[in-house]
DSSP file (Angstrom, degrees, kcal/mol; ACC not computed):
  #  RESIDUE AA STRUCTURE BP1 BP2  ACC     N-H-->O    O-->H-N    N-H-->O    O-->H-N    TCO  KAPPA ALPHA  PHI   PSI    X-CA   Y-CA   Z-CA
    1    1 A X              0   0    0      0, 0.0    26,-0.1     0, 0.0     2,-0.1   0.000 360.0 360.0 360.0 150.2    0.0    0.0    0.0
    2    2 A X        -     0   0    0     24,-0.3     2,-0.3    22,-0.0    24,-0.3  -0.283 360.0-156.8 -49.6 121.9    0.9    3.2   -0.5
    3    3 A X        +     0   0    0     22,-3.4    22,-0.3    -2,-0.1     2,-0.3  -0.966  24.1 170.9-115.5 130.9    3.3    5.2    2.4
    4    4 A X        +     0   0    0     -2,-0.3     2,-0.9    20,-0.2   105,-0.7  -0.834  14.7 176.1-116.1  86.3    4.2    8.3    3.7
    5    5 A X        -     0   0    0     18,-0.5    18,-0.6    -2,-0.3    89,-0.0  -0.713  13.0-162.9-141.1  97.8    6.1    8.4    6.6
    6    6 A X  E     +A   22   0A   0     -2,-0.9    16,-0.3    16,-0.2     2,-0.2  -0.216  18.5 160.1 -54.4 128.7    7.5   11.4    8.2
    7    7 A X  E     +A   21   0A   0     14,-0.8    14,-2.3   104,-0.1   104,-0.1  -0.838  49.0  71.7-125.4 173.5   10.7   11.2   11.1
    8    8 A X        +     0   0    0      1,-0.4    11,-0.1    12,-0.2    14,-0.0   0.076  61.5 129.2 126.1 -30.4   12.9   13.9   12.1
    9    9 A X        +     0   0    0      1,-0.1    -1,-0.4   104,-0.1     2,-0.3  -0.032  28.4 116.0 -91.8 170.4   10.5   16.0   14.1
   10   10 A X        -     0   0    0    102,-0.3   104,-0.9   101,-0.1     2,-0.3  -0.806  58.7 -52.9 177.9-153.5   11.4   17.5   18.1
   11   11 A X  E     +d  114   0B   0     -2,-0.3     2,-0.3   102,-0.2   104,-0.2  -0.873  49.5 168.4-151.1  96.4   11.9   19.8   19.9
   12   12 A X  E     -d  115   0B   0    102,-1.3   104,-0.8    -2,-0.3     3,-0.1  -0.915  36.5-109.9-111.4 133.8   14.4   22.8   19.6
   13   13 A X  E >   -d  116   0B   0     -2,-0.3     3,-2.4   102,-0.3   104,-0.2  -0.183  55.7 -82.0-102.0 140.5   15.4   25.8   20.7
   14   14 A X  T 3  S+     0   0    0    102,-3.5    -1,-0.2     1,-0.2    72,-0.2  -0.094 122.1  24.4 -60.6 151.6   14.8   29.2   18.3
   15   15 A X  T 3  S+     0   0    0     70,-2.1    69,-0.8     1,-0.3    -1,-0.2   0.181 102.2 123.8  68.1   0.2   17.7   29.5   15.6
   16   16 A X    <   -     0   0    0     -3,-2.4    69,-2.0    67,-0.2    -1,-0.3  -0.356  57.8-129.7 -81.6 165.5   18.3   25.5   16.0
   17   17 A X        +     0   0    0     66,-0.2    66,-0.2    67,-0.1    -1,-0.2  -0.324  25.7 177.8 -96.6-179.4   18.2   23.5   13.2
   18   18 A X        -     0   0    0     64,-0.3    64,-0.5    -2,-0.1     2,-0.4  -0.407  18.1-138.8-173.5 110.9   16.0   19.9   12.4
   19   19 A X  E     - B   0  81A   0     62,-0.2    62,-0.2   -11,-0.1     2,-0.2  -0.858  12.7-155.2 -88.1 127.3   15.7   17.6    9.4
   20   20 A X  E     - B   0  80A   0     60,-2.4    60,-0.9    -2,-0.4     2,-0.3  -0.461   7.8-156.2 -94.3 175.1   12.7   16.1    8.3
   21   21 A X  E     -AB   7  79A   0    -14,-2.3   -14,-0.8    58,-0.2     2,-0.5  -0.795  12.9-168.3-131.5 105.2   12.3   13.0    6.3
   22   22 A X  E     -AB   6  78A   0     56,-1.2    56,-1.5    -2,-0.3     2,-0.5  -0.627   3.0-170.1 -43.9 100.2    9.9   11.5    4.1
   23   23 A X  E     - B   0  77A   0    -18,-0.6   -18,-0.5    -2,-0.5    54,-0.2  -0.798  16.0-170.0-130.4 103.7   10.2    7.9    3.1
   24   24 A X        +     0   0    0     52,-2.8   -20,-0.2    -2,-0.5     2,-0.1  -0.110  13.5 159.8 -84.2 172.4    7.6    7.3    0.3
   25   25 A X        +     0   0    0    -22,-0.3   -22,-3.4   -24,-0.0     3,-0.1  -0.596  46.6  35.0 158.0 130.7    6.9    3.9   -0.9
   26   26 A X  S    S+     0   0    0    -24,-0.3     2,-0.6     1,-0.2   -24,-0.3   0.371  71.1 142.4  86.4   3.0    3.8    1.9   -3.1
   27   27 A X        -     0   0    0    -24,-0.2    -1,-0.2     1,-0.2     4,-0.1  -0.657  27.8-178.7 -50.4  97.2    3.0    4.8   -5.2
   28   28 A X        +     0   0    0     -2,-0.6    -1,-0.2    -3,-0.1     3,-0.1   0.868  55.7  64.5 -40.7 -58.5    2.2    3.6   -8.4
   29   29 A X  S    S-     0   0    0      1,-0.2    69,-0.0    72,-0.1    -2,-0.0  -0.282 100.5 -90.5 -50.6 135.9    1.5    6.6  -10.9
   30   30 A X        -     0   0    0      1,-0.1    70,-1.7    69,-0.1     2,-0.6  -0.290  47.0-113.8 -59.7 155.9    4.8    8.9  -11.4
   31   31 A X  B     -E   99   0C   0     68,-0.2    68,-0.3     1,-0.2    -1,-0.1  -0.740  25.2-167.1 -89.6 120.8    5.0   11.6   -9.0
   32   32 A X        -     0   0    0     66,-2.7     2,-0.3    -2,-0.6    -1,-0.2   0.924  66.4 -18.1 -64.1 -73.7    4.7   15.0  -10.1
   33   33 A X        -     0   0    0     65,-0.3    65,-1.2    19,-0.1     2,-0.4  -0.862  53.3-146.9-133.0 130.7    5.8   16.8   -7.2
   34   34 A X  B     +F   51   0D   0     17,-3.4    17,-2.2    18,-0.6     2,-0.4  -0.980  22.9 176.4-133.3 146.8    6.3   16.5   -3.2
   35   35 A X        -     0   0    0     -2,-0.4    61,-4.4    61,-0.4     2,-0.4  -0.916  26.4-118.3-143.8 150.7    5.8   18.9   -0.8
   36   36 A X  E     -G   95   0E   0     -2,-0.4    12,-5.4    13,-0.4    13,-1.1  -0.781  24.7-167.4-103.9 136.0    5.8   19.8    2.7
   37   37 A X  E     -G   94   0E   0     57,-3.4    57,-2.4    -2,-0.4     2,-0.3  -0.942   7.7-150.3-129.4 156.6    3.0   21.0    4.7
   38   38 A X  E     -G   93   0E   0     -2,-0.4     8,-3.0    55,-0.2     2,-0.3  -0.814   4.4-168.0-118.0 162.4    2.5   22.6    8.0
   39   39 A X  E     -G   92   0E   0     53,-1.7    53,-2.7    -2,-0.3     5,-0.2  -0.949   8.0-175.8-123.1 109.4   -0.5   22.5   10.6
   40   40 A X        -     0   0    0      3,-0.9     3,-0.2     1,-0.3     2,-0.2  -0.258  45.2 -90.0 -56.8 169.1   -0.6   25.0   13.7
   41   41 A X  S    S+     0   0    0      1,-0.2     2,-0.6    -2,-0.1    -1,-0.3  -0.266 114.3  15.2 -46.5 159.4   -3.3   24.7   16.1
   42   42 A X  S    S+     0   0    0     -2,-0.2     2,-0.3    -3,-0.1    -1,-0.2   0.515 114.4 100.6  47.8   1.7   -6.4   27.0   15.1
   43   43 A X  S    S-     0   0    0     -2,-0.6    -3,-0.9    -3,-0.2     3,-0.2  -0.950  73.0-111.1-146.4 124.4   -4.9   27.4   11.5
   44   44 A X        -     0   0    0     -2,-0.3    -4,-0.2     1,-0.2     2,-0.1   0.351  50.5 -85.3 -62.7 155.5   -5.2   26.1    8.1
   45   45 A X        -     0   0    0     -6,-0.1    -6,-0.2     1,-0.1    -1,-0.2  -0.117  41.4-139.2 -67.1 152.0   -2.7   24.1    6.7
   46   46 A X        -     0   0    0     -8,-3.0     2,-0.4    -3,-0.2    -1,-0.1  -0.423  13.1-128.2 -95.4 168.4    0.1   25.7    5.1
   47   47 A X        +     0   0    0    -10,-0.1   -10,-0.3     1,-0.1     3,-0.1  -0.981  36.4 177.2-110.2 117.8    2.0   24.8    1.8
   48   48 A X        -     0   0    0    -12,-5.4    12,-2.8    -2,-0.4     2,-0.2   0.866  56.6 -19.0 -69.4 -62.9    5.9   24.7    3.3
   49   49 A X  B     -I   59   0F   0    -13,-1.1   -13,-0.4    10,-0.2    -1,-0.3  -0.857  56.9-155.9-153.8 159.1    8.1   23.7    0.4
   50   50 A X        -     0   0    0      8,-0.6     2,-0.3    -2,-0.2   -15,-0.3  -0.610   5.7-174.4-173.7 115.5    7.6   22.0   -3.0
   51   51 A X  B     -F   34   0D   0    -17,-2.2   -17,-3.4     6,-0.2     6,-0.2  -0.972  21.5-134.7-133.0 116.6   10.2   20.0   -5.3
   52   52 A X        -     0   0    0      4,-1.8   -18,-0.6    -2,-0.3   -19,-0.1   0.142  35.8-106.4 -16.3 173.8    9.4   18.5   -9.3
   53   53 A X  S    S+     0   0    0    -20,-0.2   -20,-0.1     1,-0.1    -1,-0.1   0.168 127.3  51.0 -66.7 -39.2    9.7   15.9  -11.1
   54   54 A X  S    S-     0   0    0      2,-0.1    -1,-0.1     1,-0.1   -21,-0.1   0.518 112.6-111.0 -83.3  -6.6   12.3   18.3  -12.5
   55   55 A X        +     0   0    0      1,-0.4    -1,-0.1    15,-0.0    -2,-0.1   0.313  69.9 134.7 109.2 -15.1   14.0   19.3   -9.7
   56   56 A X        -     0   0    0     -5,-0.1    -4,-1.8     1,-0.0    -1,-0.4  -0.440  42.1-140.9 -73.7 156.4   12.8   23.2   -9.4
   57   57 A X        -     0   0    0     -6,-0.2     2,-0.3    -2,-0.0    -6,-0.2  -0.476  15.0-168.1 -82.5 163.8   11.6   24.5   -5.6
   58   58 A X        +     0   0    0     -8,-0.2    -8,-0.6    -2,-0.2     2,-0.4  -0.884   8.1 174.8-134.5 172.4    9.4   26.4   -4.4
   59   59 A X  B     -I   49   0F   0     -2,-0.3   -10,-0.2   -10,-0.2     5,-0.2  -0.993  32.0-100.8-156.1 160.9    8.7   28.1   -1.0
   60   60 A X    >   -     0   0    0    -12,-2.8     3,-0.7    -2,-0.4   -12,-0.1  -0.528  34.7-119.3 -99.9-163.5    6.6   30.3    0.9
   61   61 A X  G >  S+     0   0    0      1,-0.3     3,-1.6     2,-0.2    -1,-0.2   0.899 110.8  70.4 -98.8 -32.5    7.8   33.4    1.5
   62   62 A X  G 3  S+     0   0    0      1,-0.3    -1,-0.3    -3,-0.1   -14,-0.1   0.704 113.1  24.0 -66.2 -14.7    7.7   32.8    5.1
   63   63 A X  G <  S+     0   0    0     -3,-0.7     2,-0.4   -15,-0.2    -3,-0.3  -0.404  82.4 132.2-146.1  62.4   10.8   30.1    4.9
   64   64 A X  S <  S+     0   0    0     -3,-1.6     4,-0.1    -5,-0.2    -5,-0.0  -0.924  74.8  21.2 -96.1 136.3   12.5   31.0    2.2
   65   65 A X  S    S+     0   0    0     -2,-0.4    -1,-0.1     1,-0.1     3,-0.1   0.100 122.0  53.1  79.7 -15.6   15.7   31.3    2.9
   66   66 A X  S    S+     0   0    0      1,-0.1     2,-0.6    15,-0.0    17,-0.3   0.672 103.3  63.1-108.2 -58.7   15.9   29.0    6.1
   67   67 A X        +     0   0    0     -4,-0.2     2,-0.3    15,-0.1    15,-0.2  -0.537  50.4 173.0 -92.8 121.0   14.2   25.8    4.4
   68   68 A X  E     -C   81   0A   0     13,-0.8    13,-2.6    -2,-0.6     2,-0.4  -0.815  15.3-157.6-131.1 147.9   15.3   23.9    1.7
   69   69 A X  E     -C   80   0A   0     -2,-0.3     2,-0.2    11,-0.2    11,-0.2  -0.897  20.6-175.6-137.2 136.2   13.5   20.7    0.7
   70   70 A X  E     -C   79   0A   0      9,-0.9     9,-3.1    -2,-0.4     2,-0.3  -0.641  17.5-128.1-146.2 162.9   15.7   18.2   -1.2
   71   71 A X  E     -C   78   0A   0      7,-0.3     7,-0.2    -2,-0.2     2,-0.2  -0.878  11.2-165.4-153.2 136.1   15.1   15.1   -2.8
   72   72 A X    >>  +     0   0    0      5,-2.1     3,-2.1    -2,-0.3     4,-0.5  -0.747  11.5 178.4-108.7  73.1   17.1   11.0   -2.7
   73   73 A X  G >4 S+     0   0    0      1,-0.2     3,-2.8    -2,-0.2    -1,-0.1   0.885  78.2  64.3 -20.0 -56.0   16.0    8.9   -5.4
   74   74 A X  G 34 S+     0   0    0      1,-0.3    -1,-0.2     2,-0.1     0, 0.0   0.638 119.7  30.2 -77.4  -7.0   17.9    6.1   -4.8
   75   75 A X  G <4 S-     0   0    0     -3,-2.1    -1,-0.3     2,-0.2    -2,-0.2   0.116  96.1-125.2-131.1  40.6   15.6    5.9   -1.3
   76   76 A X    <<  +     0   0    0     -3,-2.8   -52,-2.8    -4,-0.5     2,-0.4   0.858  65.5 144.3  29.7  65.9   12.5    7.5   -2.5
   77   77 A X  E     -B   23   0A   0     -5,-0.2    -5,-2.1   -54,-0.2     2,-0.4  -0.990  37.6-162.2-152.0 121.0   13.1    9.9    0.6
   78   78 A X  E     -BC  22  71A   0    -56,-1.5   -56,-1.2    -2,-0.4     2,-0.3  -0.875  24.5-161.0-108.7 137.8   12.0   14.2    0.2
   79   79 A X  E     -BC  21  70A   0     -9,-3.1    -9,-0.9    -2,-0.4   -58,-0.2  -0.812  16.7-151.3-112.6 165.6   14.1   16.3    3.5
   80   80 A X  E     -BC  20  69A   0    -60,-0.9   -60,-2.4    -2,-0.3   -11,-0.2  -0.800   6.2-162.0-140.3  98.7   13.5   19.5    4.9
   81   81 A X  E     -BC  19  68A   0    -13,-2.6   -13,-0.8   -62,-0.2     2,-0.5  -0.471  14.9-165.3 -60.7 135.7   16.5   20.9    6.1
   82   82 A X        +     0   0    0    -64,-0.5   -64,-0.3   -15,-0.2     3,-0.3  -0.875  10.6 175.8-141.8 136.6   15.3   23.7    8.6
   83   83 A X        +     0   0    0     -2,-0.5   -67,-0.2   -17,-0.3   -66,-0.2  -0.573  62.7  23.8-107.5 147.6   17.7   26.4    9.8
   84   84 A X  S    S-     0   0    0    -69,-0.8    -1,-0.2    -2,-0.2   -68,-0.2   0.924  78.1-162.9  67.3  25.6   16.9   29.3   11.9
   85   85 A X        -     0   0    0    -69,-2.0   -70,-2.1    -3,-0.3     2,-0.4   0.115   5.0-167.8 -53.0 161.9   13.8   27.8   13.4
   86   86 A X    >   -     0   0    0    -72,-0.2     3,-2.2     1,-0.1    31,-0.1  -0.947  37.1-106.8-147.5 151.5   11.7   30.5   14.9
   87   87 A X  G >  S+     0   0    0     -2,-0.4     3,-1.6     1,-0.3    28,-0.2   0.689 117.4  70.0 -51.0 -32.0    8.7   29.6   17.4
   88   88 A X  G 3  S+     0   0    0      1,-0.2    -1,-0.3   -48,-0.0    -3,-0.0   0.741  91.9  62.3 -66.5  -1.7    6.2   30.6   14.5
   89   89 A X  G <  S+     0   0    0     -3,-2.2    -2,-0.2     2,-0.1    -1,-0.2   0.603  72.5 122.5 -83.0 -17.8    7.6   27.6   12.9
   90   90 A X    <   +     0   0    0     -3,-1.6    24,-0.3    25,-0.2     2,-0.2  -0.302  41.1 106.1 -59.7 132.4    6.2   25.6   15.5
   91   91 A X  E    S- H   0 113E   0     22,-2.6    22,-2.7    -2,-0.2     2,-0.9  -0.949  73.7 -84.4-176.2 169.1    3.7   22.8   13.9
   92   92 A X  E     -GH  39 112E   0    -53,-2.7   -53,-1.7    -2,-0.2     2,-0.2  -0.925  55.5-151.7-109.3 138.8    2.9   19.1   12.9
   93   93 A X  E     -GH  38 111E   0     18,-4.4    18,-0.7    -2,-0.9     2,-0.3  -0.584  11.8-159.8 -86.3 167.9    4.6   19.0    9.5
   94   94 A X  E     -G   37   0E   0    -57,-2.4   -57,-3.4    16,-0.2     2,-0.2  -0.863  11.6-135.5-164.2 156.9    3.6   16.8    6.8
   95   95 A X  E     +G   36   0E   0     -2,-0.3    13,-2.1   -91,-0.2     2,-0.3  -0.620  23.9 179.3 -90.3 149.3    4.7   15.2    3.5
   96   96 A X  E     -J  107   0G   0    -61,-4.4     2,-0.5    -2,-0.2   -61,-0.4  -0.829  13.2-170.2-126.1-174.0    2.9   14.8    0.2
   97   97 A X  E     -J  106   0G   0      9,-0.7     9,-1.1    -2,-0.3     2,-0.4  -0.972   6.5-164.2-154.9 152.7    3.1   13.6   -2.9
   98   98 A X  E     -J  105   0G   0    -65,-1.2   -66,-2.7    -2,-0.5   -65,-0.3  -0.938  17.1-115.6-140.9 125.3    1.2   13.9   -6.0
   99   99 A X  B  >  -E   31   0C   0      5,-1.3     4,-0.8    -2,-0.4   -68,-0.2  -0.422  11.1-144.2-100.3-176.4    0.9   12.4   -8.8
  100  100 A X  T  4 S+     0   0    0    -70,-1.7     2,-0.5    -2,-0.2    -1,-0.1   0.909  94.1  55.2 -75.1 -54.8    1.4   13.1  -12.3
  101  101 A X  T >4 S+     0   0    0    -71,-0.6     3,-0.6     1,-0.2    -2,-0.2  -0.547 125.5   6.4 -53.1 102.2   -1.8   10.9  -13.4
  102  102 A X  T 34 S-     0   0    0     -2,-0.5    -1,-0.2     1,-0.2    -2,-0.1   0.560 101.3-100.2  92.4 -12.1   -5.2   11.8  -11.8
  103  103 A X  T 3< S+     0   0    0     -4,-0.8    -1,-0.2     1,-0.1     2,-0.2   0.978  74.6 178.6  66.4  50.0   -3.4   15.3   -9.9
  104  104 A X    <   -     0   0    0     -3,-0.6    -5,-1.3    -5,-0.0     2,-0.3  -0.603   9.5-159.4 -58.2 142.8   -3.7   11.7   -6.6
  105  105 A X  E     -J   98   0G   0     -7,-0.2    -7,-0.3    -2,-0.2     2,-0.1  -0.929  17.3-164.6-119.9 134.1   -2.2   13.0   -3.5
  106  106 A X  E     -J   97   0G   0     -9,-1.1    -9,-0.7    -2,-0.3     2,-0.3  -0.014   5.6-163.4-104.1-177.4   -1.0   11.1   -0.6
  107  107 A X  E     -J   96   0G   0    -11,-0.2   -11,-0.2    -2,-0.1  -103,-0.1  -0.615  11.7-139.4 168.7 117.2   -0.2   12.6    3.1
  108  108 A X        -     0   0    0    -13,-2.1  -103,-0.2    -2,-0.3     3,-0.1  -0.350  35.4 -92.1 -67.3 164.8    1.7   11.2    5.6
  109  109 A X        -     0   0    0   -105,-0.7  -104,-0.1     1,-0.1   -15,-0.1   0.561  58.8-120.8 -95.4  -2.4    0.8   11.2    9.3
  110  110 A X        -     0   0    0    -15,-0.1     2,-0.3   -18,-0.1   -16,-0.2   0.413  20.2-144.3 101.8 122.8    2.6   14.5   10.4
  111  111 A X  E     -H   93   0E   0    -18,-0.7   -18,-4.4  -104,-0.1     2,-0.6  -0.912  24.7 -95.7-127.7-171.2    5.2   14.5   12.8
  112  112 A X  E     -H   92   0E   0     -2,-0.3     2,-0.5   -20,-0.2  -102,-0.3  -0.791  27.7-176.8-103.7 116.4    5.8   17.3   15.3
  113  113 A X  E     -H   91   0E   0    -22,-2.7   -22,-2.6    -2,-0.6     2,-0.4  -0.928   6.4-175.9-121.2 122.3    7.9   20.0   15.3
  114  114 A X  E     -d   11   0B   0   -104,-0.9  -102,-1.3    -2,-0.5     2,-0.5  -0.802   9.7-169.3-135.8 137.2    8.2   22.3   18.3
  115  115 A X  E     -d   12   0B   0     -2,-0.4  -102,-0.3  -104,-0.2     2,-0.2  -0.987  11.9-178.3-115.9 106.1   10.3   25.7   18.7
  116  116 A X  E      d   13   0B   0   -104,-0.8  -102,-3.5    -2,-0.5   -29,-0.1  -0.649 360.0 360.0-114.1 176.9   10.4   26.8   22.3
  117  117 A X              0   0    0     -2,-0.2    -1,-0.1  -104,-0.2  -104,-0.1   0.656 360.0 360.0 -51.0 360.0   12.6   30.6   23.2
């Protein structure tokens, strides 16, 4: 079956770093794109980060420049280095994926990422 399965996530002090990881598996249909999203309490989910098929990023404006979401082939595995955490960062992240066929998306179960002072 199809997997998504986020690690990485913790608890760190503002300006610390944390990489997450994403280790896809059972997708059939090529993937267009995978991306990270984030969830606060009270507040819609965010779009984080987003890397092709081709290899361009994308980001929101709000971690651009701290987060950079990166790609393994050879272990079907999306990161998100993030640098410079700041306590608005605090969130459960989560990966997706999409594919190419049918615009399908997948979601993984979010892990947690915490920023304290």
């Amino acid at each position: 079956q199809v997997q998504l399965v986020e690690s990485g996530g913790g608890l760190v002090q503002a300006g610390g770093s944390l990489r997450l990881s994403c280790a896809t598996s059972g997708i059939i249909f090529s993937i267009n794109a995978m991306a990270w999203y984030r969830q606060a309490p009270g507040k819609q989910r965010e779009l984080v980060a987003t890397i092709t098929v081709g290899g361009s990023t994308n980001y929101a404006d709000s971690v651009k420049g701290r987060f950079t979401i990166s790609r393994d082939n050879a272990k079907s595995t999306v990161y998100l280095q993030m640098n410079s955490l700041k306590v608005e960062d605090t969130a459960v992240y989560y990966c997706n994926a999409e594919t190419t066929l049918y615009k399908l998306r997948y979601w993984g179960q979010g892990t947690q990422v915490t920023v304290s002072e």
